[in-house]
ZAMIVO-517779 format. One record per residue (C-alpha): x, y, z; residue in one letter. Coordinates in steps of 0.2 Angstrom, whole numbers, padded with zeros to 4 digits, always signed. Layout:
<atoms>
XYZa...
</atoms>
This chain:
<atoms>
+0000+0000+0000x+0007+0019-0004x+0011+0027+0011x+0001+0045+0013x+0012+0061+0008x+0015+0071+0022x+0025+0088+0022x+0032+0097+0037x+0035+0114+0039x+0042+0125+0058x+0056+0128+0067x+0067+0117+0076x+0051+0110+0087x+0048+0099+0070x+0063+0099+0063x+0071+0083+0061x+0091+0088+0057x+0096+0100+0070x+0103+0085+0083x+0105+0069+0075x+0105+0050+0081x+0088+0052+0090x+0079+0040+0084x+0062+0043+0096x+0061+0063+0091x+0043+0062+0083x+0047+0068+0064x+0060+0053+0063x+0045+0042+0068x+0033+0049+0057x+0046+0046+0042x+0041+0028+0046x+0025+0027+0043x+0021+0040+0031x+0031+0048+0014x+0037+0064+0024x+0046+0079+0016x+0053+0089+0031x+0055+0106+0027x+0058+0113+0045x+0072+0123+0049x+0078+0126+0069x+0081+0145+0071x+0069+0152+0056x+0052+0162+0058x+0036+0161+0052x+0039+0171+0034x+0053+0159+0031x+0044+0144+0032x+0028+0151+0022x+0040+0156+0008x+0048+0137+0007x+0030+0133+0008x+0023+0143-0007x+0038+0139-0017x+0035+0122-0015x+0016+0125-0021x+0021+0135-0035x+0032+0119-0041x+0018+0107-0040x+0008+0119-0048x+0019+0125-0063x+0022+0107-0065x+0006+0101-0064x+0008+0089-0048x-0007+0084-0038x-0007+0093-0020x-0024+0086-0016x-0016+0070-0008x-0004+0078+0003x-0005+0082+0022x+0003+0097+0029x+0006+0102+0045x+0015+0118+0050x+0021+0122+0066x+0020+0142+0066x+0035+0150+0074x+0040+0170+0079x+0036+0184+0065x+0044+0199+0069x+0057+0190+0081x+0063+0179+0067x+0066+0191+0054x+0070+0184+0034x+0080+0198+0030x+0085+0200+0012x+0105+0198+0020x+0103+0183+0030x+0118+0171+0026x+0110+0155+0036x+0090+0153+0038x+0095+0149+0058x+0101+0166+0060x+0086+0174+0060x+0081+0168+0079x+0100+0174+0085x+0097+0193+0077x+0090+0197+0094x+0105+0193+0102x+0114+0205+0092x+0105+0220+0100x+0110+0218+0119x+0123+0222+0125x+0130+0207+0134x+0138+0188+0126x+0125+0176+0127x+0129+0157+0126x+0117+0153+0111x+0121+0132+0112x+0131+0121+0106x+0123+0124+0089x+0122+0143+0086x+0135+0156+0084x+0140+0167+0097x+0136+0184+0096x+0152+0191+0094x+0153+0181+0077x+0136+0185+0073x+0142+0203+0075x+0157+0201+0063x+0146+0191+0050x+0134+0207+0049x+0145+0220+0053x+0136+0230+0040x+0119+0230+0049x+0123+0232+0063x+0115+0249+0067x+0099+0243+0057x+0098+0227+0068x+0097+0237+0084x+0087+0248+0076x+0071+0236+0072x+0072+0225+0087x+0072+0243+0098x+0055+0248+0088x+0048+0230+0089x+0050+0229+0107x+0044+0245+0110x+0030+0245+0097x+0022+0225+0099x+0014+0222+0083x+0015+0204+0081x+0000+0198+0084x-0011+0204+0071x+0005+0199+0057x+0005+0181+0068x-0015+0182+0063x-0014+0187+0046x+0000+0171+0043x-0012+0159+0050x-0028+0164+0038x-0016+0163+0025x-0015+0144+0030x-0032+0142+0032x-0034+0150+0014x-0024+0140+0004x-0030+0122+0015x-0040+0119+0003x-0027+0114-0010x-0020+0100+0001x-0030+0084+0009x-0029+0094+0025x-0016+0108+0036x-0012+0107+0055x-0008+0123+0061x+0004+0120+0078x+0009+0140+0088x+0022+0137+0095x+0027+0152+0102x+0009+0163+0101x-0006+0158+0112x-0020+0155+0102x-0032+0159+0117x-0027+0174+0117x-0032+0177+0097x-0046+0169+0099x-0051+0182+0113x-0045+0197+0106x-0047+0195+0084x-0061+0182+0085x-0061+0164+0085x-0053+0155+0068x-0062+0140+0067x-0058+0124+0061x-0063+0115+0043x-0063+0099+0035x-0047+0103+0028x-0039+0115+0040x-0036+0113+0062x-0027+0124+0071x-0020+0116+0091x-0029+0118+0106x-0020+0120+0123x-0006+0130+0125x+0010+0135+0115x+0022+0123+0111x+0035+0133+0119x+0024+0131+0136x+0031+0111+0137x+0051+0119+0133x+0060+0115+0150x+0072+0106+0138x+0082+0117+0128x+0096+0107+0123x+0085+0090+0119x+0080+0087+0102x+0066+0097+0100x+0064+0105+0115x+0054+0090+0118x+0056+0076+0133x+0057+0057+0126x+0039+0056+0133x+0033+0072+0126x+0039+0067+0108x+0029+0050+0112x+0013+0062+0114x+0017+0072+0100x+0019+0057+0087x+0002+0048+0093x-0009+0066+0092x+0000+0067+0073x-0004+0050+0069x-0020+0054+0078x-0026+0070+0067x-0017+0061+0052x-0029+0044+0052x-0043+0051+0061x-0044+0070+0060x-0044+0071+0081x-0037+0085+0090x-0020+0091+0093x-0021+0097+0111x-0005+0103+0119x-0014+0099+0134x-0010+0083+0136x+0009+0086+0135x+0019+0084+0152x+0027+0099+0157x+0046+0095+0163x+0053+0103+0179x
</atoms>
């Protein structure tokens, strides 16, 4: 039997490249089961992923490949925190940009630059990198930008068998409350429960994500894959 197409799109929270030899991380498992394409980056925002993501449709499209048959699911990182600017040099740079703005060294990990060698590899935009986080920080636009992103999922859901739209860093709740409720479809759900980023005690594991949690996360995917049931955060165990 053909194995169901699944793409995956995010940050490092779904990314399956950024630590390797883990074999119980939950995009490894789901390569198992299903045809996965895994397009998720550790480190990139929102805009980045959206751009792989319509480049990929534009492919299908312009070569007249069937996008019907494919699942997505998209875990949704920052927006204006994770920056795609046109001078980017590596897509994982764009969540250490921040770091570039304070005015302290901060220990980034094993897998990130630190930011004095961030500071030498965009010694040109330097000022301009203060600059935007300084207005973003003091001017919090994100969330209707965050909002816009998703509807843009929910829009073009319609192409694929179905999307799953994961926040991993914005609470959903709290659009619901304050921009109205984005309700769900036969071809488009969005999480319930908190943000991903609520269950991050683990910085340095694979994803963030405890052995156990990644055991959650795989099941609720299979879960929303076979059967269309909900992906609730909720039921993730919080580490202390």
């Amino acid at each position: 039997m053909e194995k169901k197409k699944v793409w995956i799109f995010g940050d490092s929270y779904a990314s399956p490249s950024w630590i390797t030899n883990v074999p119980h991380i939950w995009p490894l498992r789901l390569e198992k089961k299903y045809d996965v394409k895994n397009f998720a980056k550790g480190g990139t925002g929102i805009e980045w992923s959206i751009n792989t993501f319509f480049s990929e449709i534009k492919h299908y499209q312009t070569h007249n490949l069937d996008l019907s048959n494919i699942t997505v699911i998209f875990y949704v990182s920052e927006y204006l925190g994770r920056p795609n600017f046109h001078f980017i040099k590596n897509c994982h740079d764009q969540s250490n940009l921040k770091f570039i703005a304070n005015k302290r060294l901060i220990n980034l990990g094993a897998l990130s630059p630190s930011t004095e060698d961030l500071k030498k590899t965009y010694d040109e935009y330097l000022n301009f990198i203060k600059d935007y986080f300084l207005y973003i920080y003091k001017h919090d636009e994100s969330n209707p930008l965050f909002f816009s992103q998703i509807l843009l999922l929910k829009h073009v859901s319609g192409l694929f068998n179905k999307l799953l739209c994961v926040p991993v860093f914005s609470d959903i709740d709290a659009f619901n409350e304050f921009y109205g409720r984005i309700e769900n479809t036969d071809k488009f759900m969005i999480s319930k429960g908190n943000v991903m980023v609520n269950t991050n005690s683990l910085p340095d594991a694979p994803n963030h994500l405890s052995e156990i949690n990644h055991d959650i996360v795989y099941n609720m995917t299979v879960d929303w894959i076979e059967n269309n049931a909900v992906f609730d955060t909720r039921k993730l165990i919080k580490v202390s």
